[in-house]
C-alpha positions as CSV (number, residue, x, y, z in Angstrom):
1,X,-26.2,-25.5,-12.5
2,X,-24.6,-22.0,-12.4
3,X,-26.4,-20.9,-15.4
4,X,-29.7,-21.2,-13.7
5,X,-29.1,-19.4,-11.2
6,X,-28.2,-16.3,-12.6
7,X,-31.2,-14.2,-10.4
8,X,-30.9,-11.5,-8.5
9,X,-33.7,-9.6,-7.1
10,X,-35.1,-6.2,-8.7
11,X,-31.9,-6.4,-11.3
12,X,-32.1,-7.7,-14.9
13,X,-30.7,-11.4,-15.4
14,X,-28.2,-9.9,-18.5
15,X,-26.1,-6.9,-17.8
16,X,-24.0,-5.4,-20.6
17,X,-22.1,-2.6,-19.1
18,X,-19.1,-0.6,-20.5
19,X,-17.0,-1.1,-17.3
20,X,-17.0,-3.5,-14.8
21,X,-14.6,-2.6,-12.1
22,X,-13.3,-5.8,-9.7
23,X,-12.7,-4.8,-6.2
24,X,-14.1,-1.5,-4.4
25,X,-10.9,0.2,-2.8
26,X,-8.8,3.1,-3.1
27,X,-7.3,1.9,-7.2
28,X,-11.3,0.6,-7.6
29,X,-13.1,3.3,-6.8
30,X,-10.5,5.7,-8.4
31,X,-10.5,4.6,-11.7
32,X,-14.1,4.9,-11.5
33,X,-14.1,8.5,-10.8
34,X,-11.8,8.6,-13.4
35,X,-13.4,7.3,-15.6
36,X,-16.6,8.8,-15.4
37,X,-14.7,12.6,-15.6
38,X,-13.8,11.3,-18.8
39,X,-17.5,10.7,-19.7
40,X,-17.5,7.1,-19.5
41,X,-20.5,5.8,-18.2
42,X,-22.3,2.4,-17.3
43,X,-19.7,1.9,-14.4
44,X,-19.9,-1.0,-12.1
45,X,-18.1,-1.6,-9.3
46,X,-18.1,-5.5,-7.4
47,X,-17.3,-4.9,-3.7
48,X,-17.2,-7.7,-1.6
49,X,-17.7,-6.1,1.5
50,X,-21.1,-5.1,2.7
51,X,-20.9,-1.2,2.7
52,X,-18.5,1.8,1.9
53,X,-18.3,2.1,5.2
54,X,-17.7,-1.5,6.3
55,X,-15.3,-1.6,9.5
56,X,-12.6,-4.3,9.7
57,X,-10.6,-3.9,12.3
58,X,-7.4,-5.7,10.9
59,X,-7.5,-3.4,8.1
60,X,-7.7,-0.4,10.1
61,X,-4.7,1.3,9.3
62,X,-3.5,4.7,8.5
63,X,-2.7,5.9,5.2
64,X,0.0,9.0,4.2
65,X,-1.5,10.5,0.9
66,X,1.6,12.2,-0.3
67,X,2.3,14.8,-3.5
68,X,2.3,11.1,-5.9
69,X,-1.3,10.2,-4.3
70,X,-2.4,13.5,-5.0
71,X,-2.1,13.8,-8.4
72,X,-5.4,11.8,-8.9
73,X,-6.9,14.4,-5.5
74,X,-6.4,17.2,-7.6
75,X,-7.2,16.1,-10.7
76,X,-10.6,14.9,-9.2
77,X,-10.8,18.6,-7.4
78,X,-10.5,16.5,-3.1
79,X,-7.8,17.5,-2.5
80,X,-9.2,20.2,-0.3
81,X,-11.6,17.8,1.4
82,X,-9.0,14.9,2.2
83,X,-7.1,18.4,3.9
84,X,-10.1,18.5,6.6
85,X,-10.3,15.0,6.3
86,X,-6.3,14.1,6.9
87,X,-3.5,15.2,9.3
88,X,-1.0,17.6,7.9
89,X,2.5,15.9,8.0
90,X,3.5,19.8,8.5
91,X,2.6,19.8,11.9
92,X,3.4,15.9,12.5
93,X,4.6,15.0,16.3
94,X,6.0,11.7,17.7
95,X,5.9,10.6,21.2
96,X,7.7,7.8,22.3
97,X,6.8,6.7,26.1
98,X,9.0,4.5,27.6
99,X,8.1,1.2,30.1
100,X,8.6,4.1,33.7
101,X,6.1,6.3,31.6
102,X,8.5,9.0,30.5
103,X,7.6,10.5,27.8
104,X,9.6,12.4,24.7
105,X,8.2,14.4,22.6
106,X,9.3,15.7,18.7
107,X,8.3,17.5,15.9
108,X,9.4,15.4,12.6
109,X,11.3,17.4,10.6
110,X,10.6,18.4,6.9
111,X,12.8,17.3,4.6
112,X,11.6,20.4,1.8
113,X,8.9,22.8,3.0
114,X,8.5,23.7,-0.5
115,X,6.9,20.4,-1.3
116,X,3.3,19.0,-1.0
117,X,2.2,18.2,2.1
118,X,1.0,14.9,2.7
119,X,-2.0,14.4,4.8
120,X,-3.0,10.7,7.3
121,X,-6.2,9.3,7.1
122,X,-7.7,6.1,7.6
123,X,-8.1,3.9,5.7
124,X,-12.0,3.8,6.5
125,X,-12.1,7.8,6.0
126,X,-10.6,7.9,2.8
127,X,-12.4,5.1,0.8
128,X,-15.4,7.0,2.1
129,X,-14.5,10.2,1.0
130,X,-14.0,8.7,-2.6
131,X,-17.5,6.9,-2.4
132,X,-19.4,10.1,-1.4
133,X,-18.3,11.2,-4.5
134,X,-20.0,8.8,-6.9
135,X,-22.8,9.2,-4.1
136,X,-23.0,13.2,-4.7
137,X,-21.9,13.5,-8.6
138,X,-21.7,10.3,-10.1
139,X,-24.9,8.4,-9.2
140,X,-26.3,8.5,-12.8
141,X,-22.6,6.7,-14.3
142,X,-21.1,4.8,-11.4
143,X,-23.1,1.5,-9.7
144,X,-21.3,0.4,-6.3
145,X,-22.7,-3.7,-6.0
146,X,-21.5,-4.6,-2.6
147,X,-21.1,-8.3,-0.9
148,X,-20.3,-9.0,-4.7
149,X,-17.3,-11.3,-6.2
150,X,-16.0,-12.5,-9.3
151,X,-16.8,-16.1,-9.3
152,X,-15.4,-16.6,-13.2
153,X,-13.9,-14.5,-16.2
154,X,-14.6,-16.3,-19.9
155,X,-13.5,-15.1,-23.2
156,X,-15.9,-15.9,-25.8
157,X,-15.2,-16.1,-29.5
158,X,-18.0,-14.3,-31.6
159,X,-15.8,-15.3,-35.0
160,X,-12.7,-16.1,-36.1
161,X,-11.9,-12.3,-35.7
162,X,-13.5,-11.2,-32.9
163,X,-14.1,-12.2,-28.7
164,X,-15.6,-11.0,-25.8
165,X,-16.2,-10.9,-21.9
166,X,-17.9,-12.8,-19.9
167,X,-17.8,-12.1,-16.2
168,X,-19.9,-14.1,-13.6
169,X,-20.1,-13.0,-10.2
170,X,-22.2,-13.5,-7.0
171,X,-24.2,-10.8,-5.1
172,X,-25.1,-12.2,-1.7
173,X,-25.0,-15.7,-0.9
174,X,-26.7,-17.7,-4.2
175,X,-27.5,-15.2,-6.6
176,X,-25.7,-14.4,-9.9
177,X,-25.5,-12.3,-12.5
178,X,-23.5,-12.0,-15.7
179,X,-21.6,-8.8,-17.5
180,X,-20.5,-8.3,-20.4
181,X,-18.2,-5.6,-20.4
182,X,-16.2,-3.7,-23.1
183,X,-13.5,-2.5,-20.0
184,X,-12.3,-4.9,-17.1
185,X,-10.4,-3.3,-14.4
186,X,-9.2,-5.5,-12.1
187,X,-8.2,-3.5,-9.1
188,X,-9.2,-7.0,-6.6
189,X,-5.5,-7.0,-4.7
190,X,-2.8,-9.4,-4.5
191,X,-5.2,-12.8,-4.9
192,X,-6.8,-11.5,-7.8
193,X,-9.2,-13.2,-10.2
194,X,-8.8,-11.4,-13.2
195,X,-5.1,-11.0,-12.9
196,X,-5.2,-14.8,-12.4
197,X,-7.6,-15.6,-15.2
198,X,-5.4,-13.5,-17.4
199,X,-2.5,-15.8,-16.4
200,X,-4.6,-18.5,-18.1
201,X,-5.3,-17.1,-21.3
202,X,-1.4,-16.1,-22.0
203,X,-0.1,-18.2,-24.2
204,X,3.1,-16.1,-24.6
205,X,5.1,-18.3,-22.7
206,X,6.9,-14.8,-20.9
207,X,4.7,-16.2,-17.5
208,X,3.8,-11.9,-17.6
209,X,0.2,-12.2,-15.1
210,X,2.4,-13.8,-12.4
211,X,3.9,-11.9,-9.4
212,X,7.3,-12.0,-9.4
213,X,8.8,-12.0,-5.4
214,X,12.2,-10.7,-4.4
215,X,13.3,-11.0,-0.5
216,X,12.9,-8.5,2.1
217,X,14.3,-8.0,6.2
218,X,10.2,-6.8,7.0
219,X,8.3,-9.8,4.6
220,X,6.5,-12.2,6.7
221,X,6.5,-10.2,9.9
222,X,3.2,-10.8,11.5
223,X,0.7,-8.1,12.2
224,X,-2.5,-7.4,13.8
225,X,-4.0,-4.3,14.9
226,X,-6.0,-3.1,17.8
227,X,-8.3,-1.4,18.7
228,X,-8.5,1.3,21.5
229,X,-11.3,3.7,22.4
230,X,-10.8,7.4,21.6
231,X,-8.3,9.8,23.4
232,X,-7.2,6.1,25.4
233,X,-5.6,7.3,29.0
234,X,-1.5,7.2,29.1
235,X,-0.8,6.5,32.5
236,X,-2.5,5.0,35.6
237,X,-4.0,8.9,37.4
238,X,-5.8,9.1,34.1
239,X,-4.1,12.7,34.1
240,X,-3.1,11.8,30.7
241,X,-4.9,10.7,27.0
242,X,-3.8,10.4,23.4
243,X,-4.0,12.9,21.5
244,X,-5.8,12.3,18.2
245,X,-3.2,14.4,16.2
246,X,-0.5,13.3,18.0
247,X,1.6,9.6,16.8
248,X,2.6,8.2,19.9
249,X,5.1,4.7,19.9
250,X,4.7,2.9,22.9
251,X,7.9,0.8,24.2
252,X,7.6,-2.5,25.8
253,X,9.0,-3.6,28.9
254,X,10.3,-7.3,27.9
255,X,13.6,-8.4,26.1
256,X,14.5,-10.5,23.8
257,X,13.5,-11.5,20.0
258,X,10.4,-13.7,20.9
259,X,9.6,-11.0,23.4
260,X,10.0,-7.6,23.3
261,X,7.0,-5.4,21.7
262,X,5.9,-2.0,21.2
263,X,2.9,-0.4,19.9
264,X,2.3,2.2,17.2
265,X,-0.3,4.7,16.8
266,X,-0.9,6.7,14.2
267,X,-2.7,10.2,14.4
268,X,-6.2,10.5,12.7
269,X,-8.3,13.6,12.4
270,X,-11.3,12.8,14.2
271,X,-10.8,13.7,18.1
272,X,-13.8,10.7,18.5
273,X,-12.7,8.6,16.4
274,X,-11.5,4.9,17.7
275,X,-7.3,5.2,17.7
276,X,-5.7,1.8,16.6
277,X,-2.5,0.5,17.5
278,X,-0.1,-1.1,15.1
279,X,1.5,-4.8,16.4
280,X,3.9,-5.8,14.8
281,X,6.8,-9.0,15.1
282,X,8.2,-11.8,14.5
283,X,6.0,-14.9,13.3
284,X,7.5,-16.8,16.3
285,X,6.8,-14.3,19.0
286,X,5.4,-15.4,22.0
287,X,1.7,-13.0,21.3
288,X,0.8,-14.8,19.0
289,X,0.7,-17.8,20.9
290,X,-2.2,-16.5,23.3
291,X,-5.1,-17.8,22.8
292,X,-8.0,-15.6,24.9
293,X,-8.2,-12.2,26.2
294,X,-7.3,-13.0,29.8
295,X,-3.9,-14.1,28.2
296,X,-3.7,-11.0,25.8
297,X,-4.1,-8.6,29.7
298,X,-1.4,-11.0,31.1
299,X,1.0,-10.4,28.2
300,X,0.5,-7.0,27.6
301,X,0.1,-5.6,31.6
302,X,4.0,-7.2,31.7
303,X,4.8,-5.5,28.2
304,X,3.3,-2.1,28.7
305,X,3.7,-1.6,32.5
306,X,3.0,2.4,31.8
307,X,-0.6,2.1,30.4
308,X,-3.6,1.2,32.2
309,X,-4.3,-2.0,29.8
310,X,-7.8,-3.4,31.4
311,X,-9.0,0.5,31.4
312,X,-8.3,1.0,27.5
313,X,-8.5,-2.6,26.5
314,X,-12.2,-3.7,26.6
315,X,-12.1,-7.7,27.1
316,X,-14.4,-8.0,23.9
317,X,-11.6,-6.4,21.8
318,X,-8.7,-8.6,24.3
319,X,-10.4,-11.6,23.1
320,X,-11.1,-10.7,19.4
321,X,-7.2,-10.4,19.2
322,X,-6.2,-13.1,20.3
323,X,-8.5,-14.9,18.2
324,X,-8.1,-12.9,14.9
325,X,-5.5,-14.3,12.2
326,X,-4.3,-10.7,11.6
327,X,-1.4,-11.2,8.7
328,X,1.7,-11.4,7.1
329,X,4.1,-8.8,5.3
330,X,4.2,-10.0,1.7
331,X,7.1,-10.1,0.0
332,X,8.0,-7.3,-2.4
333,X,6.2,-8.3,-6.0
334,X,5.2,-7.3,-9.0
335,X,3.6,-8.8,-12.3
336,X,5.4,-8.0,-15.9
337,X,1.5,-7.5,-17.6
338,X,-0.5,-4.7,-16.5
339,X,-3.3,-5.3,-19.7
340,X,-4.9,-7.6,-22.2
341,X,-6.7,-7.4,-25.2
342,X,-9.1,-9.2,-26.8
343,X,-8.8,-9.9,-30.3
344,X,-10.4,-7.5,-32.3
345,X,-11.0,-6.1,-35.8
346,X,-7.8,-4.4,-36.4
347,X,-9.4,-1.5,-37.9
348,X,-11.4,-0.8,-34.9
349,X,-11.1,2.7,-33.8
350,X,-13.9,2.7,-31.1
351,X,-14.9,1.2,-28.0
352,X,-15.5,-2.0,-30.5
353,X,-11.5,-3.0,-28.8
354,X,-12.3,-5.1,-25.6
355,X,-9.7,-5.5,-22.9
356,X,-8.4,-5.9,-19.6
357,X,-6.3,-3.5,-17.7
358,X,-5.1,-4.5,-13.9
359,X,-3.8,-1.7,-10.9
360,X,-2.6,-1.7,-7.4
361,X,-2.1,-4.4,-5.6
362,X,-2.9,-6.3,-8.0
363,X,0.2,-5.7,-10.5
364,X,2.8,-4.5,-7.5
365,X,2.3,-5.4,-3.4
366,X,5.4,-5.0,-0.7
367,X,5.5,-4.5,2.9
368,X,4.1,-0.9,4.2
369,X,7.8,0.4,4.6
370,X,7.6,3.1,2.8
371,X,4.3,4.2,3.0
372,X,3.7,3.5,-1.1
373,X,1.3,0.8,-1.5
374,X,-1.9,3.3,-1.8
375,X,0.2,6.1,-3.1
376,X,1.9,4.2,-5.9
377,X,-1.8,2.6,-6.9
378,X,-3.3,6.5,-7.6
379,X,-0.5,7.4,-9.6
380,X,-1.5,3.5,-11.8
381,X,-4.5,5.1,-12.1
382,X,-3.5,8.2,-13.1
383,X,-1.1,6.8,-15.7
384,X,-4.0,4.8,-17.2
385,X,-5.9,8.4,-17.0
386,X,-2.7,9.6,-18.9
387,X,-2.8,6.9,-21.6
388,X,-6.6,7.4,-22.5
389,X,-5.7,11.1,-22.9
390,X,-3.2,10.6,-25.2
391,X,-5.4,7.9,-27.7
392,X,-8.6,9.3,-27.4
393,X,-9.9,6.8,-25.2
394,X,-9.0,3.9,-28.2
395,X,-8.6,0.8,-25.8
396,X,-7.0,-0.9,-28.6
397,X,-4.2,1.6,-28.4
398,X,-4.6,3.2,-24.8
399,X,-3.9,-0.4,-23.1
400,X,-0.6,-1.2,-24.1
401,X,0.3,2.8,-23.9
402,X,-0.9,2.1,-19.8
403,X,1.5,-0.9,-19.8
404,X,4.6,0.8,-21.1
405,X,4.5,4.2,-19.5
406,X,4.1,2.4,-16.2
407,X,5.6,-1.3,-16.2
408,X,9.6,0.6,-15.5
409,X,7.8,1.9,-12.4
410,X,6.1,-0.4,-11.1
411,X,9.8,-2.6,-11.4
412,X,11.4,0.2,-9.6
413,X,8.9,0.8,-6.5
414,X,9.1,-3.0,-5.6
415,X,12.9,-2.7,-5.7
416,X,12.6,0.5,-3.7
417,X,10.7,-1.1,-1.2
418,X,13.2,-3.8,-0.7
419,X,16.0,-1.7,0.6
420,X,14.6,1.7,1.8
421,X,13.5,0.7,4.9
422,X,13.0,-2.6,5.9
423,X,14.5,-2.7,9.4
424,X,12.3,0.0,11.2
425,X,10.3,-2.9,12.9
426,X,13.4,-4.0,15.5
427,X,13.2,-7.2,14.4
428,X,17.1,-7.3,14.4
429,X,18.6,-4.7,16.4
430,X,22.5,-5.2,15.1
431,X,21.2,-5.2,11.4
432,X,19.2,-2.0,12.4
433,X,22.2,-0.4,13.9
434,X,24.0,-0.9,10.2
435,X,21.2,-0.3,8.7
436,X,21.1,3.2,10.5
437,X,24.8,3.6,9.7
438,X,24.5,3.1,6.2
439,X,21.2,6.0,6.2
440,X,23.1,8.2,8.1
441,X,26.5,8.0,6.1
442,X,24.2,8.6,2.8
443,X,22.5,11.6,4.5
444,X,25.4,13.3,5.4
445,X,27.3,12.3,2.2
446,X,24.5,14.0,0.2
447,X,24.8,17.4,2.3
448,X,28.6,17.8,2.2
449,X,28.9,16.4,-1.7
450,X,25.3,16.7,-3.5
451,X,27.3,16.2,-6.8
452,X,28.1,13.0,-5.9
453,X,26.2,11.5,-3.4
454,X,22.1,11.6,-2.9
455,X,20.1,11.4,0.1
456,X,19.0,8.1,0.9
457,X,16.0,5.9,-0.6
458,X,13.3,6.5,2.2
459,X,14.1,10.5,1.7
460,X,14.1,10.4,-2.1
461,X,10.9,8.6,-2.3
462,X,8.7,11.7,-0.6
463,X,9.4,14.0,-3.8
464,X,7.0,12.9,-5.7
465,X,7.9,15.0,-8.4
466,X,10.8,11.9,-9.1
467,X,9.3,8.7,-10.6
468,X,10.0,5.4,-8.9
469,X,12.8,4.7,-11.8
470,X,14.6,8.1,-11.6
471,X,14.7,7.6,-7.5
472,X,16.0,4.1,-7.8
473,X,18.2,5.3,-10.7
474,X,19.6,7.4,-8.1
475,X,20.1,5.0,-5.3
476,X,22.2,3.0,-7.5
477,X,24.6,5.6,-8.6
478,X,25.2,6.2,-4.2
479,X,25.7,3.2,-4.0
480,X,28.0,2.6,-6.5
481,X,30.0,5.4,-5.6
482,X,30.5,4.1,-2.3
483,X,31.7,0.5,-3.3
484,X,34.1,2.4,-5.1
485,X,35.5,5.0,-2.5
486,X,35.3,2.4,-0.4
487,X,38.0,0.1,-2.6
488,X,39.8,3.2,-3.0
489,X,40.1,3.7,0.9
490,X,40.7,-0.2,1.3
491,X,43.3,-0.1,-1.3
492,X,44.6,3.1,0.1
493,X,44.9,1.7,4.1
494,X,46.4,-1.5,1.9
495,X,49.3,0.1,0.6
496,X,49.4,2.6,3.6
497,X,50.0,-0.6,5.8
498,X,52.5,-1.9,3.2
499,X,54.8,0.8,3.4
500,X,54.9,0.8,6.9
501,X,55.4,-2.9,7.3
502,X,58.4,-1.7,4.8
503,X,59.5,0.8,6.8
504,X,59.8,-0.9,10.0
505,X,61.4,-4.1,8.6
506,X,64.4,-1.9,7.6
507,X,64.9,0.0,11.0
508,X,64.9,-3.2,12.7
């Protein structure tokens, strides 16, 4: 039975901690930092993976920490160390190297130099950086418990009046331990446990704990990344290698929808540092039919004709993607309830209140096209930092505050990443082409009539100083306003034609 074998070594069998944190990543270890600037303490954190550190190469990927992410960098004082950490997007370069091996190089431009420059970092680098801070200033408030899971969430009645938590969870293979905690934060992604426990317990009949999806041109694209040795050679002389602060998109040689490929890497600080390539296609292209590494040299020597494949691609890494699942875009989704609270003595006024409060992934998860999912799951906790401030740290009150200062932007970021910029993967070339159209007619709309017209979606969306709902407010109105001058033009070439047709019918 599970109850007797709640043991774990050198721990006691009964934990009662303040804050038990599900799921160790960027919203996890956040709101733990957070937390413990408040002056919280007795902080746990359940991490399934074995260390901070814990390499996985399908998760490899590059974040953008823009001005929205660092709101919670600067309230936390990194800032400066995800800087030395990061590549500026100031100085950001693209090179695009075609199936002869020419190459073409550009500076990206900046949309407003005037705001906050965004910095890429792994994935890796920047949960570490947020770990050697609990390591260096938070040791005595913040616990890290890694290959540890959430196995069950109960809610215990003490009386009529009153409940509490129960949260079971396994550390290693067959030991358990119990918590009791005053806080839950589930921060444990889109298959979350305490998001789906909470799903259970509503009774409200509003369905609020599950994900709502809406459709998107980039969900279920498949993906897998891989991984190349540092400063990987460009060409066949070995006269030229990657450079580590340089993005570099590398064009494939084949045609055709269940063919054609290109890779995508991303620029990371570290000149030793292992680069990754993005893959990204169609569920029914032909890679991911290959099943061993001799296959994955075949495919991509006839793909990538420009790069020296068996020199860069070790055959341990050829066969490990062809054999890794890799994954899927998700569907834009959000849930409608971002807390929970236990009941309570009304009167409460202290940390008596015991509740559950979910971020990230967990309440709002889309395709990476616009570069929000990490961004948009500091500013959750930064909201929730917001909503303690203003009630004194009162769960009771500071909760439902959380829910309704950020429930309209959570809504409007899933939207957002619907239609920003969905088709950037070539899946469709002749619905990229309009969708190109339609981002250049915006653009140059909003230079030649501002008062009218904004810049499009994917522009908006890097001034962080706009919330999700103002940006999406914004969309809306251009869009509206081109349905309409574009029935005004319709009608106009209508009666244009008209008159014409009535002009020539009487010269005849």
């Amino acid at each position: 039975m599970l109850e007797q074998e709640l043991l774990i070594a050198d721990e006691p069998k009964y934990y009662q901690q303040n804050i038990l944190i599900i799921g160790g990543g960027p919203s996890g270890l956040a709101t733990a930092l957070i937390l413990a600037k408040r002056g919280w303490t007795n902080i746990t954190i359940l991490e399934q993976r074995a260390t901070a550190d814990y390499y996985e190469p399908d998760k490899s990927f590059n974040y953008l920490i823009d001005g929205r992410g660092q709101k919670l960098t600067d309230y936390l004082g990194i800032t400066p160390i995800l800087a030395t950490l990061g590549v500026s997007s100031q100085e950001f370069y693209l090179t695009k190297i075609a199936p002869n091996g020419s190459q073409k190089s550009s500076k990206l431009p900046i949309i407003d130099p005037q705001r906050k420059t965004a910095y890429w970092i792994t994935r890796k680098a920047f949960v570490g950086m947020l770990y050697q801070q609990i390591e260096q200033h938070w040791q005595d408030c913040i616990k890290v418990m890694f290959n540890a899971k959430c196995v069950k969430i109960n809610k215990l009645a003490i009386n009529n009046e009153v409940e509490k938590l129960e949260v079971v969870a396994q550390v290693g293979n067959d030991n358990f331990v119990k918590f009791e905690p005053s806080l839950l934060v589930g921060c444990d992604g889109l298959r979350s446990v305490v998001r789906n426990t909470l799903a259970e317990w509503d009774t409200s009949g509003l369905h609020k704990f599950q994900m709502q999806q809406f459709p998107s041109a980039s969900s279920g694209l498949r993906y897998k990344v891989l991984s190349l040795p540092p400063k990987p050679s460009l060409d066949h002389r070995g006269e030229q290698h990657a450079v580590n602060e340089i993005a570099y998109i590398i064009l494939g040689a084949l045609r055709g929808r269940q063919h054609y490929l290109r890779l995508g890497l991303l620029p990371v600080k570290n000149p030793e540092e292992p680069r990754t390539a993005n893959v990204i296609a169609l569920p029914e292209h032909e890679l991911w039919k290959l099943q061993d590494g001799e296959a994955i040299y075949g495919f991509f020597e006839k793909s990538f004709p420009q790069l020296p494949i068996r020199k860069i691609l070790s055959p341990e890494e050829a066969d490990r993607f062809a054999k890794s699942e890799g994954g899927y875009f998700p569907k834009p989704q959000y849930c409608g309830g971002l807390q929970f609270l236990l009941r309570h003595k009304p009167e409460s006024k202290d940390t008596s209140a015991v509740g559950v409060v979910l971020l990230g992934d967990t309440i709002h998860c889309f395709p990476p096209d616009i570069g929000q999912g990490v961004n948009a799951a500091l500013e959750d906790v930064c909201v929730l930092n917001e909503a303690l401030s203003q009630t004194n740290d009162n769960l009771s009150q500071a909760l439902p505050l959380y829910e309704s200062l950020r429930l309209a932007d959570v809504k409007a970021v899933t939207k957002l990443a619907q239609i920003a910029f969905p088709w950037q993967y070539g899946q469709n070339p002749f619905r990229t082409r309009l969708w190109s159209i339609n981002f250049f007619l915006r653009l140059v709309l909003s230079r030649l009539l501002p008062f009218l017209f904004h810049p499009p979606a994917f522009f908006l969306i890097q001034n962080y100083r706009l919330s999700y709902q103002e940006i999406l407010a914004k969309v809306e109105r251009t869009s509206k306003t081109l349905y309409i001058l574009g029935l005004v033009v319709g009608c106009g070439l209508l009666v244009a034609g008209g008159r014409w047709l009535f002009v020539a019918s009487h010269n005849i």
